[in-house]
C-alpha positions in Angstrom: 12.7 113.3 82.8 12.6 115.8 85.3 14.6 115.0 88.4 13.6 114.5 92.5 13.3 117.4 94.2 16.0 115.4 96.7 18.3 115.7 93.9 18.6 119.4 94.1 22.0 119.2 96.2 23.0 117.2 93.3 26.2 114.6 93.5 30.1 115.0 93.2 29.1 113.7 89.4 26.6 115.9 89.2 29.3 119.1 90.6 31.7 118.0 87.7 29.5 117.8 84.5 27.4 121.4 85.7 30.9 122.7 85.1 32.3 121.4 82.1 28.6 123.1 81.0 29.6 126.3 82.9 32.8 126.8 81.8 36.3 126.8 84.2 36.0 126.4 87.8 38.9 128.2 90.3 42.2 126.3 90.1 42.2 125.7 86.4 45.4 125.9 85.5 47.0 126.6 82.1 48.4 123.0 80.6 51.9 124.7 80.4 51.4 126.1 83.9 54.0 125.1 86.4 51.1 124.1 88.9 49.9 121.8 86.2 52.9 119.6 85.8 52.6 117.4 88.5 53.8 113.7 86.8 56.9 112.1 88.7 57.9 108.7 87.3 57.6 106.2 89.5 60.8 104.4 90.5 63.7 104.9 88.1 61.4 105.8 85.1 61.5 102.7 83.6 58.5 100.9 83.0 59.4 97.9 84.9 59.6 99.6 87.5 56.5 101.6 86.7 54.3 98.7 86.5 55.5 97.0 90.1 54.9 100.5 91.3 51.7 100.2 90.1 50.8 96.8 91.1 52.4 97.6 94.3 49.7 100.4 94.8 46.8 98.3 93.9 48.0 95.5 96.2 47.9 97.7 99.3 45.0 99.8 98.4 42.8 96.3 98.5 44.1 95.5 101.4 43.6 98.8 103.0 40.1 98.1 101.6 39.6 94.9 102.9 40.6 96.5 106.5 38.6 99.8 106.6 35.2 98.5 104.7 33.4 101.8 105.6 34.1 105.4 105.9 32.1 108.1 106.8 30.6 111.2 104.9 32.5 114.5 106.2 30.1 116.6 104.5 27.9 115.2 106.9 29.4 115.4 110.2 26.3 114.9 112.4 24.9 112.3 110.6 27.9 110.3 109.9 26.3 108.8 106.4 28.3 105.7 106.0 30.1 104.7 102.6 30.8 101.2 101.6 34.4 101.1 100.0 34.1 98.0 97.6 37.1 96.5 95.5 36.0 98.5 92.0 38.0 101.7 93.3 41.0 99.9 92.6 40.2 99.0 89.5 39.3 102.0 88.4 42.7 103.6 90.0 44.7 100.9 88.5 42.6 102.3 85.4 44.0 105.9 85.5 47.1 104.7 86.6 47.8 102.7 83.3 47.3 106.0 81.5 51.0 107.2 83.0 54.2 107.7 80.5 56.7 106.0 82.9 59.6 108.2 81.7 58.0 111.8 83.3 55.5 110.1 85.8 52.8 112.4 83.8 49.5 111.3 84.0 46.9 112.7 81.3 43.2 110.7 80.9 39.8 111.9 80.3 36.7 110.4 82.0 36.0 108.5 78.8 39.4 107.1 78.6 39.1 106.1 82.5 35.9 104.3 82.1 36.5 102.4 79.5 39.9 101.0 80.8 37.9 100.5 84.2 35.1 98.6 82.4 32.3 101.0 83.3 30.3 104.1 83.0 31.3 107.6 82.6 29.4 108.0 85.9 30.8 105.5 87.8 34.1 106.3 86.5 33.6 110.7 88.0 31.9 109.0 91.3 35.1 106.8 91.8 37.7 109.4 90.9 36.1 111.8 93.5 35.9 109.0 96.4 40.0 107.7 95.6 40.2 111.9 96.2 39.0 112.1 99.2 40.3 109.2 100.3 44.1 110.2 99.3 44.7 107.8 96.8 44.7 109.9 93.7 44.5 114.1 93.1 44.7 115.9 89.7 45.2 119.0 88.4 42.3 120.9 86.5 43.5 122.4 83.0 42.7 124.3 80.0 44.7 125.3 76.8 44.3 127.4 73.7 41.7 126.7 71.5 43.2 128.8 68.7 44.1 132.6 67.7 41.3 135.1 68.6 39.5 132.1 70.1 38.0 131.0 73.6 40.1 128.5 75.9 38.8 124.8 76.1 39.1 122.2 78.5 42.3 120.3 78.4 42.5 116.4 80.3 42.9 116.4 84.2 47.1 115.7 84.8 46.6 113.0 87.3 49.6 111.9 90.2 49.8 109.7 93.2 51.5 111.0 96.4 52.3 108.1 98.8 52.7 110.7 101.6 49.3 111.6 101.6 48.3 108.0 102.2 46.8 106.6 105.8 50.3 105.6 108.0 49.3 102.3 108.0 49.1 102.0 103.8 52.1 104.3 103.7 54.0 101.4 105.6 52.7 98.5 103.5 53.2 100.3 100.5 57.3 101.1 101.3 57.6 97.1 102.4 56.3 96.1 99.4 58.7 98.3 96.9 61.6 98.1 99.3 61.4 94.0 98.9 61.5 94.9 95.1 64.7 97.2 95.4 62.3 100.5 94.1 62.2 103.4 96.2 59.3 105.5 95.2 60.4 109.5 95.7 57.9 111.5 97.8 56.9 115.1 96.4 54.3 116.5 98.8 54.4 120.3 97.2 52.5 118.9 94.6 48.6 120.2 94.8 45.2 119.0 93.0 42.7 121.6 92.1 40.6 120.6 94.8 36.9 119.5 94.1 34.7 121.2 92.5 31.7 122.3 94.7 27.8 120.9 94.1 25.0 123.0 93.1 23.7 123.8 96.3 27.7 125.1 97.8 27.7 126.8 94.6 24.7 128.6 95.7 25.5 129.1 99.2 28.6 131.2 97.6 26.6 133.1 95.4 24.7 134.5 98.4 27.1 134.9 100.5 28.9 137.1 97.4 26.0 138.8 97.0 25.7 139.7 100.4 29.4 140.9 100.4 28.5 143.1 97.3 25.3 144.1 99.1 27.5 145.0 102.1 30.6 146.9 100.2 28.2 148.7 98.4 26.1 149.6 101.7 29.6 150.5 103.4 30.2 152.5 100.4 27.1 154.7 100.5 27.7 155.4 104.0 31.5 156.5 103.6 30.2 159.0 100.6 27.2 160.3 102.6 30.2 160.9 105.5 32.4 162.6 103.3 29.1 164.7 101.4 27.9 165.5 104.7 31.9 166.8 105.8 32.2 168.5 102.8 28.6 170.0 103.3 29.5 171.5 107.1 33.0 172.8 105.7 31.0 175.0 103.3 28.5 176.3 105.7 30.8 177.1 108.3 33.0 179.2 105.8 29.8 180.5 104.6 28.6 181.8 107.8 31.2 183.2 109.2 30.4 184.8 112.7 26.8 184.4 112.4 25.8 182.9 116.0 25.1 178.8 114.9 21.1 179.5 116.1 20.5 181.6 113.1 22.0 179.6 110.3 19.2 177.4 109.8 16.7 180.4 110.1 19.1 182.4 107.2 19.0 179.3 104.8 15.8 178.6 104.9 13.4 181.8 106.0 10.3 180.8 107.5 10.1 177.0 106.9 10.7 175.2 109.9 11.2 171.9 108.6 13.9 172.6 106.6 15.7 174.6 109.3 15.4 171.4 111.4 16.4 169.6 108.8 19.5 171.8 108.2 20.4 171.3 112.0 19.9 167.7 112.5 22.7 167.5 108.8 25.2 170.4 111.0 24.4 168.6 114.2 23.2 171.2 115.9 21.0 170.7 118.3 19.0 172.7 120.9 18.3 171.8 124.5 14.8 173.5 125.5 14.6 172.4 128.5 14.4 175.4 131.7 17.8 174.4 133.0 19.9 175.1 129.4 17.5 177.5 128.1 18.7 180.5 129.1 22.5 179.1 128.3 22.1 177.7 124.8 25.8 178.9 123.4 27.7 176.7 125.7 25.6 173.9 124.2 26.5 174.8 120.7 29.9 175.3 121.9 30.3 171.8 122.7 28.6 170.7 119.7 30.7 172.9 117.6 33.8 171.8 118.9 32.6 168.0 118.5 31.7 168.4 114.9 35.1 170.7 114.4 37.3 168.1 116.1 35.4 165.3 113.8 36.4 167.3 110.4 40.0 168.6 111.5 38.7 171.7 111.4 38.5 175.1 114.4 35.1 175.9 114.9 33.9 179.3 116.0 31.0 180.7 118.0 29.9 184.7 118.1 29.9 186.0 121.8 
């Protein structure tokens, strides 16, 4: 079925299966990449600890929920498009949280795995993920691995992590009062960094024009430098060509009897000739000036015949 023609700005959801279609988005990072190893055990690295941790998270993010209720759409500043924060995001966080090996803190789950531990659709589970994002209560890291000798790369499982630091101050608190009550301190390691999310269709045609208008734009920048440096090059051989031939009759000696080209030919040299009464009968201090313009623009000494 075809879809809405609303739908053409497409959803977060939406963003993340066009790319797993179009191959690796920016900030993919190699699964033996030191960006990509973002796990930290939580507490000692037991999983005792590891599962109070947990629980610990999931306690304060419902309450946090229970608090806040709403949020508000950034991406759409001016109409403020309210979001309804309902108590499935934690269950879907304690989801992708279960996935963790309590000894390293790593993290590793694909969408699949998340939805089913969260009891719900690949598409709910992507829509949730990218909400806990952008809320703070999760980030990944985007990765890819070897699919064999001579072969392309394939997609590897998001490494998932939790940074409390990143949390509202208010949940940060809770959070540390909960674990401190339970003897755990839970280590802080805010030079971790997700991959960031991965831009709908319509941002990822907004870039595309705006690259294409910086191609457009080099290459227009480009032409102009070379016709600069043509036209330098062109005025360099002419003067070394003419020697003390008075500027006035260059045009006339390259191009005999055609007048178009000869004002062609001077418009290139910039010369130009003031017929007006007052400068008529002085037309070398004219060239002069233009001379020593054009000779001053090209590093050169320029010359006239008295």
């Amino acid at each position: 079925m075809a879809r809405p023609p609303m739908d053409l700005f497409g959803s977060t959801a939406d963003a993340a299966l066009a790319v797993e279609r179009a191959g690796f988005w920016r900030c993919t990072w190699d699964i033996t990449d030191q960006r990509a190893q973002v796990g930290r055990p939580f507490g000692d690295g037991s999983p005792k600890q590891g599962w109070r941790v947990i629980q610990a998270i999931i306690d304060t993010g419902t309450a946090w929920i229970d608090k806040v209720r709403v949020v508000y759409d950034d991406d759409d500043a001016e109409k403020k498009r309210p979001i309804k924060l309902r108590w499935e995001l934690m269950r879907t966080l304690r989801a992708v949280l279960g996935f963790v090996k309590f000894s390293t803190g790593e993290i590793v789950a694909t969408y699949e795995m998340i939805a089913r531990a969260a009891g719900c659709c690949r598409l709910t589970a992507i829509r949730h993920m990218a909400l806990l994002r952008r809320l703070k209560w999760i980030d990944w890291a985007r990765r890819s691995e070897p699919a064999g000798e001579g072969q392309k790369r394939t997609w590897a499982p998001n490494a998932y992590f939790f940074e409390i630091s990143r949390l509202p101050l208010e949940a940060q608190i809770h959070l540390r009062q909960i674990l401190k009550r339970q003897g755990i301190e839970l280590q802080s390691h805010p030079e971790r960094r997700g991959s960031g999310p991965v831009p709908n269709r319509a941002q990822r045609l907004l870039q595309w024009v705006a690259k294409s208008f910086d191609r457009a734009a080099d290459s227009l920048r480009g032409r102009e430098q070379g016709r600069a440096v043509e036209d330098a090059a062109f005025v360099r051989r002419e003067m070394e060509r003419m020697g003390d031939l008075p500027t006035d009759q260059w045009a006339q000696a390259c191009h005999p009897g055609d007048l178009a080209a000869q004002e062609a030919y001077n418009r290139r040299m910039g010369i130009s000739f003031d017929e007006s009464p007052s400068n008529k009968s002085a037309p070398d201090s004219h060239l002069a000036e233009q001379g020593k313009r054009t000779g001053d623009a090209l590093g050169v000494s320029w010359r006239r015949s008295d």
